[in-house]
C-alpha beads as a LAMMPS data file, in Angstrom:
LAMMPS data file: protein, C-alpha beads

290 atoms
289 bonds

1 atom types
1 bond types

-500.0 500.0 xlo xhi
-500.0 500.0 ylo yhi
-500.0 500.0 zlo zhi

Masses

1 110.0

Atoms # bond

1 1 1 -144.432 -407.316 448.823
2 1 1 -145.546 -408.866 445.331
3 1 1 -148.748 -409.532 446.852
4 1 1 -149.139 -406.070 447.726
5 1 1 -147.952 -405.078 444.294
6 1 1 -150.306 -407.370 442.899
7 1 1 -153.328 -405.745 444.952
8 1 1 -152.243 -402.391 443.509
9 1 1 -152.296 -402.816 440.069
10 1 1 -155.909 -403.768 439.584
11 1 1 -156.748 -400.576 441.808
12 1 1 -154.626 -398.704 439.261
13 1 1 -156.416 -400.011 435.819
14 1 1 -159.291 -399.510 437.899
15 1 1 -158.682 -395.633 438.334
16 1 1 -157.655 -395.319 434.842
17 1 1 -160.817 -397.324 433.227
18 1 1 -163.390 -394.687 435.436
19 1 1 -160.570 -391.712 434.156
20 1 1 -161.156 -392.618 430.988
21 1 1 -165.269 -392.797 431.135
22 1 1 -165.203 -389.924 432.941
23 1 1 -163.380 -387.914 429.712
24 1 1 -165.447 -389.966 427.339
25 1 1 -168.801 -388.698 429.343
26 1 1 -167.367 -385.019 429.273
27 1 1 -166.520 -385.429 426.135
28 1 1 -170.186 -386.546 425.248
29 1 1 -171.238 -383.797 427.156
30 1 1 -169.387 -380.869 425.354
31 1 1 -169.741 -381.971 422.011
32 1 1 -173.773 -382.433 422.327
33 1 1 -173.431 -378.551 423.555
34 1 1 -171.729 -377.443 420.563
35 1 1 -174.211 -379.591 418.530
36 1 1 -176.983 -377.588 420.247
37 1 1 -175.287 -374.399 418.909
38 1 1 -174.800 -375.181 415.638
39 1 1 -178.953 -376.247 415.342
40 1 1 -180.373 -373.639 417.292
41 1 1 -180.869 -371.047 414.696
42 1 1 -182.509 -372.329 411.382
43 1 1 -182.148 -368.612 409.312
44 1 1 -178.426 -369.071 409.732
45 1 1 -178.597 -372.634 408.602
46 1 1 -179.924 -372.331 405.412
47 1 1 -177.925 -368.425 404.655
48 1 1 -174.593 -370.793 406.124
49 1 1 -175.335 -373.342 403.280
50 1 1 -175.918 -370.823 400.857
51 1 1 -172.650 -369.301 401.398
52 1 1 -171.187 -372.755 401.156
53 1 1 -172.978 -373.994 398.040
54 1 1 -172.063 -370.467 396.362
55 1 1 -168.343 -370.743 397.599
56 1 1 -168.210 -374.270 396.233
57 1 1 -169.153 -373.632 392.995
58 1 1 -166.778 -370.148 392.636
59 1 1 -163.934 -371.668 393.384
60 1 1 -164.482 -375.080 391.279
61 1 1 -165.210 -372.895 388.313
62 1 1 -162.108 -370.887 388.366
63 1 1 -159.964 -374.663 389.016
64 1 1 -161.802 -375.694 386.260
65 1 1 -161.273 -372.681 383.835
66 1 1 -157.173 -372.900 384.955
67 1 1 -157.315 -376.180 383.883
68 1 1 -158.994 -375.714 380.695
69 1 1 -156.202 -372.716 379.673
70 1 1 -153.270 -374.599 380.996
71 1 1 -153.847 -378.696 381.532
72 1 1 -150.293 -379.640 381.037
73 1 1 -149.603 -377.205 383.819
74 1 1 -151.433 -379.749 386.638
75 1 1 -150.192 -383.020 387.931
76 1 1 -153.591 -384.279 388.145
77 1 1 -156.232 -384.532 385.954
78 1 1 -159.509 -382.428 385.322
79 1 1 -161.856 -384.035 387.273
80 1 1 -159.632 -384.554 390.098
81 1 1 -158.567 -380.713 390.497
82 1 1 -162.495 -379.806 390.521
83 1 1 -163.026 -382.611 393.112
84 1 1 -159.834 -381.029 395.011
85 1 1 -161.106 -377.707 394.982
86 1 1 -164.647 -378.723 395.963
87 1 1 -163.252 -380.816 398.586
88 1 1 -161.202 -377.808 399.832
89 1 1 -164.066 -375.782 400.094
90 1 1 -166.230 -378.179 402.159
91 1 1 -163.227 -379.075 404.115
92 1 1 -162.922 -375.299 405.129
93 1 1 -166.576 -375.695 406.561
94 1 1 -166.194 -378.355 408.464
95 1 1 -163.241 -377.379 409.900
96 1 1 -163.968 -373.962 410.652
97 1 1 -160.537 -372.529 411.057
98 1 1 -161.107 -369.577 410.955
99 1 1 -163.313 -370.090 413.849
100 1 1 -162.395 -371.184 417.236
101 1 1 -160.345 -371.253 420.440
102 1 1 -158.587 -368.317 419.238
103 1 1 -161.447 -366.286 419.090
104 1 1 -163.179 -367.719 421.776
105 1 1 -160.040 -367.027 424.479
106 1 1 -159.776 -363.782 423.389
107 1 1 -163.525 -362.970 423.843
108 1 1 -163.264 -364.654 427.395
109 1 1 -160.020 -363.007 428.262
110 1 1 -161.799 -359.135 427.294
111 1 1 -165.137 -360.136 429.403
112 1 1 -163.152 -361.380 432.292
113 1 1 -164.826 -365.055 432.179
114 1 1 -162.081 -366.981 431.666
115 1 1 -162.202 -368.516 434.712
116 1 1 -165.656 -369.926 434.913
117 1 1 -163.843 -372.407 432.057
118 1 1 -160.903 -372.950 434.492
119 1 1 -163.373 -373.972 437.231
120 1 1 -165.401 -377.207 434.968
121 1 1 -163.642 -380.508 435.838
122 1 1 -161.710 -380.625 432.156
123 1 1 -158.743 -379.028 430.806
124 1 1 -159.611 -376.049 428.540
125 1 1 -157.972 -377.556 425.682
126 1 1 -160.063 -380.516 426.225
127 1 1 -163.376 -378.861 427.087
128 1 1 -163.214 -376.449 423.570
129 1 1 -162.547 -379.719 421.892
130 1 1 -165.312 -381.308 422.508
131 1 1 -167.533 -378.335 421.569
132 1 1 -165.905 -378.252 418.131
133 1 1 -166.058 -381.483 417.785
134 1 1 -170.348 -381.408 418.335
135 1 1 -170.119 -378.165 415.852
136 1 1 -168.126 -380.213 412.858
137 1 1 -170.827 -383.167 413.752
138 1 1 -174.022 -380.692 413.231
139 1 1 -171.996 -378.913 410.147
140 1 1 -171.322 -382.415 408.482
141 1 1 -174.666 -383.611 408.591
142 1 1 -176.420 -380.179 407.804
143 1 1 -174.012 -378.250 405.770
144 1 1 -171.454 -380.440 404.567
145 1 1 -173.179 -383.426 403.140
146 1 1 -176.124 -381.162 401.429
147 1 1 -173.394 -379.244 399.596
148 1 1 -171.528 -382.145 398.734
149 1 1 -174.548 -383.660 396.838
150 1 1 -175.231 -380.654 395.573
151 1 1 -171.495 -380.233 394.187
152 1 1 -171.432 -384.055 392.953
153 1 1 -174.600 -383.238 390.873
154 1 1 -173.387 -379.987 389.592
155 1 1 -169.273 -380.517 388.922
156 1 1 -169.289 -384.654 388.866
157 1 1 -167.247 -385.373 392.032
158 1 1 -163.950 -387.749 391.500
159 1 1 -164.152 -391.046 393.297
160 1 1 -161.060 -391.351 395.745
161 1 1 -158.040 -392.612 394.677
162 1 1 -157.421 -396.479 395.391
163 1 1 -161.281 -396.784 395.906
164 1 1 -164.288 -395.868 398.072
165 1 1 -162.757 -398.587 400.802
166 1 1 -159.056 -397.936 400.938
167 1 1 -159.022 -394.720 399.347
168 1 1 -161.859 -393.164 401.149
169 1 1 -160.948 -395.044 404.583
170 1 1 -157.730 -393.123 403.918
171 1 1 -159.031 -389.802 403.592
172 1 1 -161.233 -390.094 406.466
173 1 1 -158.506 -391.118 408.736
174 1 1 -156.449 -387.949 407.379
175 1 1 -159.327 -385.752 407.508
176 1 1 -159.604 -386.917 411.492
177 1 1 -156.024 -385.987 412.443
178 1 1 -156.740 -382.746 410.386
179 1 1 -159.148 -381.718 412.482
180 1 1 -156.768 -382.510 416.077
181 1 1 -154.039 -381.023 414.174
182 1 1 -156.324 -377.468 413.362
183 1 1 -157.654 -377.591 417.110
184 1 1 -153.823 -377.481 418.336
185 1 1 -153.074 -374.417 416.425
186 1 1 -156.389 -372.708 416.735
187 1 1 -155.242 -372.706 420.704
188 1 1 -151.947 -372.448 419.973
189 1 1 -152.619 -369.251 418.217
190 1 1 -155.732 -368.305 421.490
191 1 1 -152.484 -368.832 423.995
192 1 1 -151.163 -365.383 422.150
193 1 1 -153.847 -364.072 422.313
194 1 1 -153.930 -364.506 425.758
195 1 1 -150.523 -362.956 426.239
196 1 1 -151.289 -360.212 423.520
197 1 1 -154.758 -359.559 424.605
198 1 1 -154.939 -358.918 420.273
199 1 1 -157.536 -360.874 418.647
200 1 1 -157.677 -359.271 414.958
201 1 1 -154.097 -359.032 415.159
202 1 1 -153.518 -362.695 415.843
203 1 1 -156.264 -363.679 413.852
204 1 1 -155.485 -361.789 410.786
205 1 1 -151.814 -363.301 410.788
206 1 1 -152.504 -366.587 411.951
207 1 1 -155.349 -366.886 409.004
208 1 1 -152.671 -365.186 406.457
209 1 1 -150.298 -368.430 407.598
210 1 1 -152.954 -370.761 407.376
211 1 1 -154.067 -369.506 404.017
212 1 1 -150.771 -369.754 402.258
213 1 1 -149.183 -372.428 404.001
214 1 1 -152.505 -375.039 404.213
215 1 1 -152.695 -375.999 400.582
216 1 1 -157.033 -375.125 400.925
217 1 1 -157.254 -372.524 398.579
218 1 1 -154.093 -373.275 395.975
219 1 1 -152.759 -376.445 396.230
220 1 1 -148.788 -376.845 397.081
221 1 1 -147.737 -378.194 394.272
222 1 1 -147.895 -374.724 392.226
223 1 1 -145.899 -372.961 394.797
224 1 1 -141.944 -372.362 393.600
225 1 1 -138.831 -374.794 395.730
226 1 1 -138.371 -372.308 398.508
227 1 1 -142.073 -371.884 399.545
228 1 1 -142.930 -375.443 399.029
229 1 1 -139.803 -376.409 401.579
230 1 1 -141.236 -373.642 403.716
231 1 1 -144.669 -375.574 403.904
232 1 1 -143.546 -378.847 403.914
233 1 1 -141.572 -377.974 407.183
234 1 1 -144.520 -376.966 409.098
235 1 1 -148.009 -378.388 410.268
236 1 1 -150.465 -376.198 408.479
237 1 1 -150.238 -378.225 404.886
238 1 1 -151.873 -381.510 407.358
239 1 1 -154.547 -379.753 407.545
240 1 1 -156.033 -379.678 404.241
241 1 1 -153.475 -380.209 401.652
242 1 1 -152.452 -384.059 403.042
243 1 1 -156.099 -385.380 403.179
244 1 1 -157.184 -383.594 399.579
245 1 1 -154.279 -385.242 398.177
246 1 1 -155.025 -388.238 399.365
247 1 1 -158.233 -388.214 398.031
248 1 1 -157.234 -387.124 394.464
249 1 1 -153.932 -389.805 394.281
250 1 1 -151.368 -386.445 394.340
251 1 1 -149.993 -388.814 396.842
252 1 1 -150.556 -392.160 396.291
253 1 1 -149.142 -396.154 396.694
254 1 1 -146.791 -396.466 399.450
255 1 1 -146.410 -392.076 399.769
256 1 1 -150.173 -392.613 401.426
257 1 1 -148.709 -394.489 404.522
258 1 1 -145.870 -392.496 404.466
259 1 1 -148.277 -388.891 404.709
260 1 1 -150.853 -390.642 407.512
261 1 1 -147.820 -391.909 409.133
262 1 1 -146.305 -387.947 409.154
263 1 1 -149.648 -386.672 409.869
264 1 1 -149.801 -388.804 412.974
265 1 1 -146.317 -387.564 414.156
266 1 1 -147.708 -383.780 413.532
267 1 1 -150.727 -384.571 415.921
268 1 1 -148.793 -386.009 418.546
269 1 1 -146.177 -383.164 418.345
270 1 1 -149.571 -380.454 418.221
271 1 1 -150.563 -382.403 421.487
272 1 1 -148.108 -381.994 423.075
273 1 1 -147.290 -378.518 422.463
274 1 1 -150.569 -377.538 423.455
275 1 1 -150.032 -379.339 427.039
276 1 1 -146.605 -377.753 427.621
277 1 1 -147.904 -374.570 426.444
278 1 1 -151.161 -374.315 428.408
279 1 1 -149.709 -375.248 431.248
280 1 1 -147.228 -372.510 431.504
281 1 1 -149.655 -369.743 430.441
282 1 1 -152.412 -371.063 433.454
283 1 1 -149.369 -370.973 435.938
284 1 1 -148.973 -366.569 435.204
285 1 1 -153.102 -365.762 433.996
286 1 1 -153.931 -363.046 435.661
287 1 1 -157.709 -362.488 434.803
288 1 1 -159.019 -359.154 434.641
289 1 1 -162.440 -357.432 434.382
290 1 1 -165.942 -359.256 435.715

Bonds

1 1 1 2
2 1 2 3
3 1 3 4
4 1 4 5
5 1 5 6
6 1 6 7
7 1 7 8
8 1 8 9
9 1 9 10
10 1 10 11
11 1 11 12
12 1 12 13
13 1 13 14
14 1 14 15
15 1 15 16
16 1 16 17
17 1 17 18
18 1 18 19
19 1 19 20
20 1 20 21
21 1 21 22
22 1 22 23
23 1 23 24
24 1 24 25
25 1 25 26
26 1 26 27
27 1 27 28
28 1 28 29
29 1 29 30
30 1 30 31
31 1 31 32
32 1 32 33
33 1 33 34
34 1 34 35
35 1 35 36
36 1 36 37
37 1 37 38
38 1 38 39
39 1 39 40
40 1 40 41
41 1 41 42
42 1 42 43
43 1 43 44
44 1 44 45
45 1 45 46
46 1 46 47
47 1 47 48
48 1 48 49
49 1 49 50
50 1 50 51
51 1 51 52
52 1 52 53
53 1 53 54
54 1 54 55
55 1 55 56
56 1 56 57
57 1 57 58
58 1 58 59
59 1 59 60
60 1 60 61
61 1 61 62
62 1 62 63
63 1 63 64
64 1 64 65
65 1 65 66
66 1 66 67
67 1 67 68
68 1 68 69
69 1 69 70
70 1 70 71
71 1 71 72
72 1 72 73
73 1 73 74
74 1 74 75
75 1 75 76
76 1 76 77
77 1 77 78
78 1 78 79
79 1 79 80
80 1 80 81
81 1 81 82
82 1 82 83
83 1 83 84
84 1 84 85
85 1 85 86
86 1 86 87
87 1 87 88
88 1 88 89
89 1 89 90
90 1 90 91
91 1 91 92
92 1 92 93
93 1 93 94
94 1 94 95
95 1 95 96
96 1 96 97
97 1 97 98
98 1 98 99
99 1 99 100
100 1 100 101
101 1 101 102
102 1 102 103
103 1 103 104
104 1 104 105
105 1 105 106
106 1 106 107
107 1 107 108
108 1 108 109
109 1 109 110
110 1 110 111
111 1 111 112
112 1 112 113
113 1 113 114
114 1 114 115
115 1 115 116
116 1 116 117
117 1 117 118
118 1 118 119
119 1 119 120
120 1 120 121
121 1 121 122
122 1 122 123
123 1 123 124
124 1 124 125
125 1 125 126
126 1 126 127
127 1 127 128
128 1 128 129
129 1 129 130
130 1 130 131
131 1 131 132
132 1 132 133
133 1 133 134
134 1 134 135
135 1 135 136
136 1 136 137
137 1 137 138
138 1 138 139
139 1 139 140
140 1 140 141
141 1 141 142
142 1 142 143
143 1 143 144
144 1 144 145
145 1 145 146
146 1 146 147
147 1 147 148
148 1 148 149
149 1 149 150
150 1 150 151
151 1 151 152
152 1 152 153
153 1 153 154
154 1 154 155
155 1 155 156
156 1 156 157
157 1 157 158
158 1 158 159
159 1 159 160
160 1 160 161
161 1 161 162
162 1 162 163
163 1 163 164
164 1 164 165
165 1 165 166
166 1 166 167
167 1 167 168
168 1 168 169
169 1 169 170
170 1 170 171
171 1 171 172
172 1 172 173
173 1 173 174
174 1 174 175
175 1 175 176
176 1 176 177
177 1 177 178
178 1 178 179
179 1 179 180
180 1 180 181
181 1 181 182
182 1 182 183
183 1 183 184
184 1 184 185
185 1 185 186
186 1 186 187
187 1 187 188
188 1 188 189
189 1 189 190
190 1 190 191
191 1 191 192
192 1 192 193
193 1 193 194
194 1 194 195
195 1 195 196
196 1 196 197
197 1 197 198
198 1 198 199
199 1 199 200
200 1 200 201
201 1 201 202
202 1 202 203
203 1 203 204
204 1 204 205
205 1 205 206
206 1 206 207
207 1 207 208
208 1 208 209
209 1 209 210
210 1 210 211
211 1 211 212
212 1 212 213
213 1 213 214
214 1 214 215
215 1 215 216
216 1 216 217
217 1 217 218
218 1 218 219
219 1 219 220
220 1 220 221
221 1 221 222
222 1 222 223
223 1 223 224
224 1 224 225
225 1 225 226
226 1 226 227
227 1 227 228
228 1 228 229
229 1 229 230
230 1 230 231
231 1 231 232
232 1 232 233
233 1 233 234
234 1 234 235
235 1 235 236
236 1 236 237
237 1 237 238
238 1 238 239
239 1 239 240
240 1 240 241
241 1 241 242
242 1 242 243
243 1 243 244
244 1 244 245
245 1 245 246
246 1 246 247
247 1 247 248
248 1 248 249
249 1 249 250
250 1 250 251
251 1 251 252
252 1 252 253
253 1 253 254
254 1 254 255
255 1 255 256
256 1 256 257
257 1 257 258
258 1 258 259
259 1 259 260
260 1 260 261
261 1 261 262
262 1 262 263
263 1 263 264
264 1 264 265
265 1 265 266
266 1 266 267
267 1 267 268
268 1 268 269
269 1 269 270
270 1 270 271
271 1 271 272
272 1 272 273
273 1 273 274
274 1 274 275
275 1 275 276
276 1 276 277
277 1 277 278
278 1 278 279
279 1 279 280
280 1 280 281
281 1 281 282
282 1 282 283
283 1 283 284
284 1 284 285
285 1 285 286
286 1 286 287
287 1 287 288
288 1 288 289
289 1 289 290
């Protein structure tokens, strides 16, 4: 028996080393397509980071002209807010939130196509993953970091709190779980749209939520007790407001193991939801159309 036991379990780590090249290779796979999307079309490239650059620079000169009027109102200082608010708006591209599964289900769901996804040998959740993931990689390198220089030279970017190695290892470890934690409710919010069949109505209260609630365009700390505990209670302020106050020291010390450490729990709990979830709406789809 224990020999038999003992034959098994190699077989078993085995199976799960090839299971877990075999998501790593899709995973490869998908990204590099969304990477392909997000390069294929250089007029939108440069009129993309033109929106970004101009973006940028609005909303870090009305941060900056608050501060100016009210300083003592701010529980950071000058050059921190402008670096939050830049930071937001480059986040926001990176991220895309407004963009993805959500839209994409619902566009599948109206065409009929949905199932051509169901038939690829990856979960959904999985498979729009990894094409996000390739479309944040081409934004980073071709939006993101060209605005970010061109912010730096322009505003005078903040360095991150506790340093460029702890401090910015910090905020690159938040910003990661950000983007898991935005993928989970961008399908979260796609799963009802699935049961709705209403895109702009999902998407135009989903984005409302994510809006207030995410900290990216005013930062929580302004908002009065009752909103604050209403944000604090929920996901959506992981997204953006955790990492950008990282980055800035709003949070700082021992309260930066503390956030990653709740930010982690938030993923896991996103994860999951999107498992249990998925797998009850694929039990009852019914696809319709082509």
């Amino acid at each position: 028996m224990s020999a038999a036991v003992g034959a098994r379990r190699p077989t078993t780590a085995r199976a799960a080393w090839r299971s877990a090249l075999h998501h790593l290779a899709l995973l490869r796979a998908f990204s590099r397509q969304g990477l392909q999307v997000r390069l294929a079309y250089r007029s939108e490239f440069w009129m993309h980071l033109l929106n970004t650059v101009v973006k940028m620079a609005a909303i870090a000169t009305v941060w900056r002209v608050l501060y100016h009027q009210s300083p003592d109102a701010f529980p950071i200082g000058r050059r921190q807010m402008v670096t939050y608010a830049i930071l937001a708006a480059l986040s926001s591209e990176l991220l895309t939130w407004w963009e993805g599964p959500h839209f994409y289900l619902g566009m599948r769901i109206r065409l009929g196509t949905l199932v051509g996804d169901l038939l690829r040998p990856i979960s959904l959740p999985y498979q729009l993953f990894s094409i996000r993931l390739g479309e944040s990689l081409a934004l980073l390198v071709t939006i993101t970091a060209p605005a970010l220089l061109i912010g730096g030279l322009a505003f005078g970017l903040a360095p991150p709190a506790g340093g460029y190695l702890a401090g910015g290892a910090a905020f690159a470890v938040s910003l990661c779980l950000s983007f898991v934690v935005l993928h989970c409710l961008n399908f979260l919010a796609g799963i009802v749209v699935i049961l709705t069949t209403s895109v702009e109505g999902v998407a135009t209260a989903y984005h409302g939520v994510m809006t207030i609630l995410s900290g990216w365009l005013i930062p929580l700390w302004f908002y009065p007790a009752w909103l604050r505990a209403v944000a604090d209670a929920l996901p959506f302020r992981t997204v953006f407001f955790t990492p950008l106050s990282v980055y800035v020291g709003f949070v700082h010390g021992s309260g930066v193991a503390w956030a990653l450490a709740e930010q982690l729990g938030w993923t896991a709990a996103m994860v999951l939801a999107v498992a249990g979830a998925w797998r009850g709406v694929r039990r009852r789809l019914v696809i319709q159309g082509g």
